[in-house]
N, C-alpha and C positions, 0 to 999 in steps of 0.2 A: 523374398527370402525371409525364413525367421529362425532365430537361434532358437537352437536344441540344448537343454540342459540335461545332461542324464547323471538322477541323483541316486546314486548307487552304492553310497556309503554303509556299512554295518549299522548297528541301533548304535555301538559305544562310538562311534562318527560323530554319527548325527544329536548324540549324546554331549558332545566335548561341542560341538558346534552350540548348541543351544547355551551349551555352560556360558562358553564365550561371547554369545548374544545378549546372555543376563551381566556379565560385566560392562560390555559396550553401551548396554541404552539404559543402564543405573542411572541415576540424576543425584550425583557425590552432594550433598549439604556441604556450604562452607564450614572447615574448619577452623581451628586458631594457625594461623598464619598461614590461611591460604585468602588468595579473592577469593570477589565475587568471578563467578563462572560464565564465558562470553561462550558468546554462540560461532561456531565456527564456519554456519552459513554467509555471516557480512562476510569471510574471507574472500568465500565462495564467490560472492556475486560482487566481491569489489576487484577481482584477480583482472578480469577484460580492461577497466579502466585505468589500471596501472601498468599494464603490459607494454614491455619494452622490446622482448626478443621477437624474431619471427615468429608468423603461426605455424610453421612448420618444424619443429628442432633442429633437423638433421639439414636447414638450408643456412643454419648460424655461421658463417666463415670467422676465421680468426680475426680478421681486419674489420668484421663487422664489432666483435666483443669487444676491440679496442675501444673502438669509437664510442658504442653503448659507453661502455664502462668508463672513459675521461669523460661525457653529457653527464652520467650520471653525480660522477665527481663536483662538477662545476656548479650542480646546481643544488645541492645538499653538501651543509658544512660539518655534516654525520657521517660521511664518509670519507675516508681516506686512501687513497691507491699507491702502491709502492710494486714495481717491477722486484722480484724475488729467485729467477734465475732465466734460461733461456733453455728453449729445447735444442735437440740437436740439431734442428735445421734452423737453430736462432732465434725459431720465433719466441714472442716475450711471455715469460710466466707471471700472471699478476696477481698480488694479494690487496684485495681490498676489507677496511679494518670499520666497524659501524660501531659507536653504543661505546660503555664509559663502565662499564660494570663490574664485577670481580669475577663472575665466572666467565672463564673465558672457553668459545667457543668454536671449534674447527670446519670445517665445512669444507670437502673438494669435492667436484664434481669430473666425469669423462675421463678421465687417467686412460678408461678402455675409450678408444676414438670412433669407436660404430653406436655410443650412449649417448645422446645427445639431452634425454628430456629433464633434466636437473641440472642443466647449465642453463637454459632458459629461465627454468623455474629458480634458482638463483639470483639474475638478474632481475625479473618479475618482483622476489623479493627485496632486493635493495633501493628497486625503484619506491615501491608499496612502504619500506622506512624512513623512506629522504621524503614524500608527499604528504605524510600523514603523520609525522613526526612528531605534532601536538596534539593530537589523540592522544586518550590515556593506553588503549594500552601497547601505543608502540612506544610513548614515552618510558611507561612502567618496562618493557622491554628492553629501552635501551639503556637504562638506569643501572639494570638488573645484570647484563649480560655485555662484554664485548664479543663479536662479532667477526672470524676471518676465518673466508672467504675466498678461494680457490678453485673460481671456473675454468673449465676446460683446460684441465692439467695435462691434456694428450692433444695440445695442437697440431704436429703432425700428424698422429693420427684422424684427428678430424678430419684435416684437410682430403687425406684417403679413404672415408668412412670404413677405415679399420682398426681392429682392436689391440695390435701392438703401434709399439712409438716407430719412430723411422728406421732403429737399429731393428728389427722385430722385434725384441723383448718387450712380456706385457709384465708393465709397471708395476701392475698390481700383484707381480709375482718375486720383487725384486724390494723386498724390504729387508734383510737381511743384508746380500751383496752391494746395494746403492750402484748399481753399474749404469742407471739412467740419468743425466741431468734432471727429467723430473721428480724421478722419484729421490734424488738428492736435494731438490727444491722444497718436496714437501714435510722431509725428515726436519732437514731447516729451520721451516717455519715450527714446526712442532716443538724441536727442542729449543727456540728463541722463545718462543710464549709459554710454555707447558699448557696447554687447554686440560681443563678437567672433562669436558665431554668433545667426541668428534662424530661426523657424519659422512657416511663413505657412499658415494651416493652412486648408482648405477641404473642399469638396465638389464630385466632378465627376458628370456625368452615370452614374447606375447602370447604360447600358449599353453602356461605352466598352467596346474589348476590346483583349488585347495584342495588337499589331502586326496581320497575318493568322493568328493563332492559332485566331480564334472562341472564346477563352477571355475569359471576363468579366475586366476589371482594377478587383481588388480594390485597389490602393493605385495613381494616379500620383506620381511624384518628381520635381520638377525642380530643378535647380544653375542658378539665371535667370541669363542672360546679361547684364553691365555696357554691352555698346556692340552698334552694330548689324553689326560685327562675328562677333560672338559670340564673341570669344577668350575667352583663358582668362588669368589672373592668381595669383598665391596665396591671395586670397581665393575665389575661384570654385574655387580647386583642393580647400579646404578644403571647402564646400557638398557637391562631388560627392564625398568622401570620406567626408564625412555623410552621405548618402543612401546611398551603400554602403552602411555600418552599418547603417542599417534597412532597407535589404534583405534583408540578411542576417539579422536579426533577426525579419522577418518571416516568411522563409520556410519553418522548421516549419510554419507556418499558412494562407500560402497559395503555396505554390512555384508556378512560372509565371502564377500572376494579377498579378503588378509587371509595372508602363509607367512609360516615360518622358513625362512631360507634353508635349505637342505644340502649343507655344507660343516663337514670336521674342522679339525684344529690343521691351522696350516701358516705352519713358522712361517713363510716365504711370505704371505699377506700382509699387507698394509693394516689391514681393522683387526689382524688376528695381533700382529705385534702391536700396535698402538693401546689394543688391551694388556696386553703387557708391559707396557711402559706406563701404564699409569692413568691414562687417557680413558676414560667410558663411551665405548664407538660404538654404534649403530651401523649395520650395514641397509641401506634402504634400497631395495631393486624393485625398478617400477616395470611390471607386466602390461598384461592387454586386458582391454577391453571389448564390447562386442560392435561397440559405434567407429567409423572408421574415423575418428576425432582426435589427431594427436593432442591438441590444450589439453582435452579432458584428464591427462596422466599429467601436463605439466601445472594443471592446477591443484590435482590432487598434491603434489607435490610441495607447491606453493603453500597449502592447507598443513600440511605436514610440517613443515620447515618454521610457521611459523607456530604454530601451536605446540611445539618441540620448546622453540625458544624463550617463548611468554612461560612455559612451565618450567626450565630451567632458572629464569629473571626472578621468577616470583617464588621460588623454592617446592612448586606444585607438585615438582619430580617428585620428591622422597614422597610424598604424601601415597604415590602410584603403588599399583598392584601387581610384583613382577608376574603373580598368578599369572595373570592375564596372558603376559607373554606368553608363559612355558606351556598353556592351554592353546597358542593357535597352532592348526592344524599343517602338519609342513610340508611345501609343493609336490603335488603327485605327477601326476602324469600326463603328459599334453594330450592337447584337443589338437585336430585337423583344426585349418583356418575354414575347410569351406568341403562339405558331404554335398555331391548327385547322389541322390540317392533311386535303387529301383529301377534301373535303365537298362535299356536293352544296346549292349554297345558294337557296335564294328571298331576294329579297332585300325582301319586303313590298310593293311595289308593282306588278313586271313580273308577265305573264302566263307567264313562264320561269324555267327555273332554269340554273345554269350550274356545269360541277366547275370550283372552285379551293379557296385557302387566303386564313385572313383572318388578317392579322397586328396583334397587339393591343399597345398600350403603357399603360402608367400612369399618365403626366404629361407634360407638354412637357416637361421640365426631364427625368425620368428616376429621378427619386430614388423609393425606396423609403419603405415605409411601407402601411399597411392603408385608410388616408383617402382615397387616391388613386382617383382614377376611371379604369377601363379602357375607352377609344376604340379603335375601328378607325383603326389605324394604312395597312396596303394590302391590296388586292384582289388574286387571280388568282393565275399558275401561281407560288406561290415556293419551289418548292424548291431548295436548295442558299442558302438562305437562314438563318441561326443564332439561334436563340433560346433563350432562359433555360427557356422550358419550353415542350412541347408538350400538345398535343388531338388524338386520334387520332381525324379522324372518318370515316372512309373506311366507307362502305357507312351512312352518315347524311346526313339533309337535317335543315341549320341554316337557319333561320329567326327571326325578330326573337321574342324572348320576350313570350310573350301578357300579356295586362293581363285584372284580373278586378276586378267590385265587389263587395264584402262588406259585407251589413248585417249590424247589431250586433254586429260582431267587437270595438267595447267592452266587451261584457258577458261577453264570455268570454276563455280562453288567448289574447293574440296569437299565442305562438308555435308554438304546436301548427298556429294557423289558417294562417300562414304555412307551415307547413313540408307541410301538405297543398296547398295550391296547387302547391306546387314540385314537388309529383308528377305536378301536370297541365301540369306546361310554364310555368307561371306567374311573371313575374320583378316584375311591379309588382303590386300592392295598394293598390285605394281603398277605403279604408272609410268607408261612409255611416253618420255618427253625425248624431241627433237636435240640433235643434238646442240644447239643454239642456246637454249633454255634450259636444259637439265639443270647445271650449274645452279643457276639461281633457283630453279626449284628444290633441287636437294637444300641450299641455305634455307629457303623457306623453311620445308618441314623439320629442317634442324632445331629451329626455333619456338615449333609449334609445340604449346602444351598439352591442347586437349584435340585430342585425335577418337574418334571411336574405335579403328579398324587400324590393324598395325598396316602400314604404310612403306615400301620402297620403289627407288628410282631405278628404272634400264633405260638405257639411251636410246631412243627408236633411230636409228643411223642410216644412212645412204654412203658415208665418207667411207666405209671400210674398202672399196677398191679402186681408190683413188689417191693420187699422192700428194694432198695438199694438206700442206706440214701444218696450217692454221686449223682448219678441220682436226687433223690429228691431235693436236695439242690440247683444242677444247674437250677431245674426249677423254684424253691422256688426265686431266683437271676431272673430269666427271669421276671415274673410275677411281683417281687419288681420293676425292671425300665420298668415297662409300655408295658409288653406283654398281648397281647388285650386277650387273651386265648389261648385253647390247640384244636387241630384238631388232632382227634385219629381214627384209624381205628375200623369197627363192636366190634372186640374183642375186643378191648384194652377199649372201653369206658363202656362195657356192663359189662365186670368184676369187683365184690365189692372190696373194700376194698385196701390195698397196701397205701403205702407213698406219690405217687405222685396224688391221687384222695384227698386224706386228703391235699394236700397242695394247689388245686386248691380249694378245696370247703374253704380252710382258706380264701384264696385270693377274694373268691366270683365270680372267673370269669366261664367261660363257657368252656364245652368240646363238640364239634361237631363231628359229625359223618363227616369224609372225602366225602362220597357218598351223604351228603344232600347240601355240597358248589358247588354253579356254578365256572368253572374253566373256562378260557380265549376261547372266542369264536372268531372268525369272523366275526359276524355280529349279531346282535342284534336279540335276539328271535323271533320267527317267530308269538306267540300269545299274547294275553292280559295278560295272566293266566305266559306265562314263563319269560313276563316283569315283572308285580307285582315281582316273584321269584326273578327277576335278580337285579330286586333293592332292593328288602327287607329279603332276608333269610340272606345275612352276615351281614347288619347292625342292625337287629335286633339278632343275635347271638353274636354279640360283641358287642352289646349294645353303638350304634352311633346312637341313633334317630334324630338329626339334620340334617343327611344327609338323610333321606330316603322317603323324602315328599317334594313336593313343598310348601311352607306357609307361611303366613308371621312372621318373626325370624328365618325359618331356613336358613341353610346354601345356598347360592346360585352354589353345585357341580350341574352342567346341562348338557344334551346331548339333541342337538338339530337333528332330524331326516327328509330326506327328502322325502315324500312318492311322489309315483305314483299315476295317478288319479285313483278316486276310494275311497267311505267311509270308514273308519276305521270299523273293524279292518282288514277286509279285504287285506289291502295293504300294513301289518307290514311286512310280509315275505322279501318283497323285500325293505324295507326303507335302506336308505340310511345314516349314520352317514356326516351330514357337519359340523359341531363346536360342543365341548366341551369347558367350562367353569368350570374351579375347582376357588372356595371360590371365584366368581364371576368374576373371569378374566378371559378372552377370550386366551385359550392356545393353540388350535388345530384349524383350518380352513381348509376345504376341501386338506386333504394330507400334510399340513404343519405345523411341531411344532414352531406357535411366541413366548411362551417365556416357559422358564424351570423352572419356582421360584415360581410356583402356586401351589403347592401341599406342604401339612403340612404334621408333624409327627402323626399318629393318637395314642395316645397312653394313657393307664388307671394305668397312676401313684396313682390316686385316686379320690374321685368323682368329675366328671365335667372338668378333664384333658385333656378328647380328644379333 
């Protein structure tokens, strides 16, 4: 795969972009009462050695930030921790205080609980002031500035990776009313210190881009506006001046990925009123990239955060060119996470096929991360369309990834068994385990992280017409954690009655005949009629309708096919399997497995689990 940029901006665009380019990579001479000018690559390359949070953001549990955060206490006599309120499910709101200096400075992160990468980069930072403390310029930093410090203000919502707190109200909409314990927490802190600058730190959608650029925007900035106006004051003059600064400071690392946040005046905001009140707040929403590398935004971050604050300490701010802000260009319009492009598609149910492209995303929301599941986002002709990555499949027919059953693939390699399917076009995997062993093998793949091929359990059974209440029981236990159903042979499913049909028809799930599931082939059916079968008799028996269609919402499992010339259907016989795709990531390419982590647990804990 390789990302598509499409620069399709006007000349006055690409005009204000180059403006903002001539700002960014200036080389400022020192003034009088500025330093000397540090290079914001050490940041860069010292962020891994100081790193405290997980490498993942979104795996931070609250119980974990405690902990970081009393280590980090104990072991730096520069920081201070002080409990500041409770959320509504009690958990602890903490402010930690650094630095001895007169401007003081605010900083909350996560308020929305699905944001996770500036609570890391938070921590990252305070670790990087307690280590390095006698360097000058965290010294000059801490001299210059106090320091508080409000990670993950939305602990309930963490704990849910959702964006309101546990009453639903989002926080960040509740500055006026105070109806939240935290957003009462951080009015608190605000009016106990009065900060003259604050940082309202979030997460925006991973595929916002600058302006018409079609470049992804790695960092949004915004200087929020006090009135519905929008004028400007010297406290707003001061924000946008701020965000200069880390503009500048970011752009060794991402030049042309910075926008302007594309957001009015909104009393009900936390950084709309704190500009009101007196405070110069920065909104900083960190987007996507095109590497699937969450640090990379939590360092950018870390870069940001401190080169905000050395220019605050050291009075570098004023010295800043709000120009520069009100020149970047403000978030346009998203990119797909991921363009096939050129394919010839069936799309599992019609008796036709049709050329276009299917455009794939990872989440509603857009954020990044490997968890995430890839849907079909749109259908039909999109080119001139921008996406983070492409699929070239021109002179291929995509089709819904087959479904195959395996028996006792417990007793041997899963992964071996998985990664030969993926060479017959295979994206799901049910393995019929005995009912003896199901159990423990459902825990198993409960536990498993890297799977190629999504993966469920049916209970291959003999007990359904028999009335031995221990047999019943252990299926009764399969079916509770999420055994998709039973696969029974002619007798077993034809016969009334018995304890173990009475506890599948409880459960609502299905019993198949072993003789009507396709079992692992070689190569892709040779008709129309044994395709349709091969993708839709086990998802529609264990009731996975998302996987069994191309369309848009569902899942994007694919198996792309390379035919010989010649009209369909004519040429399926011999089609060729080149790439597979499970939950939209590209896992198989012509004879080789790129990655193991794309395949989910398919499992019907209860409705809408799988």
């Amino acid at each position: 795969m390789q990302g598509r940029l499409l620069l399709m901006g006007s000349v006055r665009t690409r005009g204000v972009l180059l403006l903002v380019g001539a700002f960014l990579f200036c080389a400022a001479s020192p003034s009088r009462g500025q330093e000397a000018v540090f290079d914001q690559r050490h940041l860069w390359e010292v962020h891994p050695r100081v790193r405290v949070a997980p490498e993942r953001p979104q795996e931070l549990r609250h119980a974990e930030l405690c902990l970081i955060l009393r280590q980090l206490v104990r072991s730096s006599p520069d920081l201070q921790l002080e409990e500041v309120g409770r959320s509504v499910e009690g958990r602890a709101l903490h402010l930690v205080r650094a630095g001895r200096g007169p401007q003081r400075v605010l900083l909350w992160s996560q308020m929305h609980g699905d944001e996770p990468t500036a609570t890391g980069a938070l921590l990252d930072v305070l670790s990087y002031l307690s280590q390095h403390r006698r360097e000058p310029f965290v010294a000059r930093t801490l001299e210059g500035v106090t320091i508080l410090a409000m990670p993950m203000l939305n602990p309930d919502g963490a704990m849910r990776a959702q964006r309101r707190n546990a009453l639903g109200i989002d926080i960040n909409r509740d500055a006026r009313a105070l109806q939240t314990p935290e957003g009462q927490a951080l009015k608190a802190v605000r009016e106990r210190y009065q900060p003259q600058f604050a940082f309202n730190l979030h997460d925006q959608s991973g595929r916002r881009t600058v302006g018409g650029s079609g470049k992804l925007a790695a960092v949004a900035l915004l200087a929020p506006p006090f009135d519905w106006e929008e004028s400007d004051n010297p406290v707003r003059v001061r924000a946008k001046k701020l965000a200069a600064v880390i503009a500048q400071g970011l752009a060794p690392f991402v030049y042309g990925h910075i926008s302007r946040y594309d957001a009015g005046f909104m009393p009900r905001a936390f950084g709309d009123a704190m500009q009101a009140w007196g405070t110069s707040t920065v909104l900083l929403e960190t987007g996507g990239w095109y590497r699937d590398d969450p640090q990379f935004m939590v360092r950018l971050n870390f870069v940001a955060i401190l080169t905000a604050l050395h220019a605050i300490a050291t009075g570098a701010v004023e010295l800043a060119n709000p120009a520069l802000y009100d020149a970047l260009p403000e978030n346009g319009d998203p990119l797909y996470d991921l363009l096939v492009m050129d394919a010839l598609v069936w799309d599992g149910v019609h008796d036709q096929t049709f050329r276009g492209d299917l455009a794939i995303n990872f989440d509603a929301a857009g954020k990044a991360g490997s968890d995430t599941l890839g849907v079909i986002a749109d259908i039909g002709d999109l080119d001139g369309i921008a996406a983070k990555d492409t699929v070239d499949a021109s002179g291929k027919v995509v089709v819904p990834g087959f479904f195959a059953v395996v028996q006792g693939a417990e007793q041997v390699s899963l992964a071996d068994s998985l990664r030969a399917l993926l060479a017959a076009g295979c994206t799901s995997a049910i393995c019929a385990a005995p009912v003896q062993s199901a159990g423990q093998f459902l825990t198993r793949l409960a536990s498993e992280k890297y799977m190629p091929t999504n993966v469920g359990v049916a209970v291959y059974a003999n007990a359904l017409d028999v009335n031995d209440t221990c047999a019943a029981l252990r299926l009764a236990a399969c079916l509770a954690n999420g055994a998709l159903g039973v696969v029974a042979n002619d007798d077993t499913a034809a016969k009334p009655g018995g304890l173990g049909q009475e506890v599948v028809r409880w459960f609502g799930r299905a019993v198949v005949g072993a003789e009507k599931l396709p079992f692992p082939a070689a190569a892709p059916p040779a008709t129309w009629e044994g395709l349709r079968a091969r993708t839709s008799t086990v998802a529609e028996a264990f009731h996975l309708p998302d996987r069994v269609s191309i369309a848009v919402g569902k899942v994007a499992d694919l198996t792309l096919l390379k035919l010989p010339a010649g009209a369909l259907p004519q040429g399926l016989a011999t089609a060729q399997v080149t790439q597979v795709l499970v939950g939209g990531r590209l896992v198989w390419e012509n004879g080789r497995l790129l990655r193991a982590d794309g395949g989910r647990l398919l499992a019907r804990v209860g409705a809408g689990q799988h």
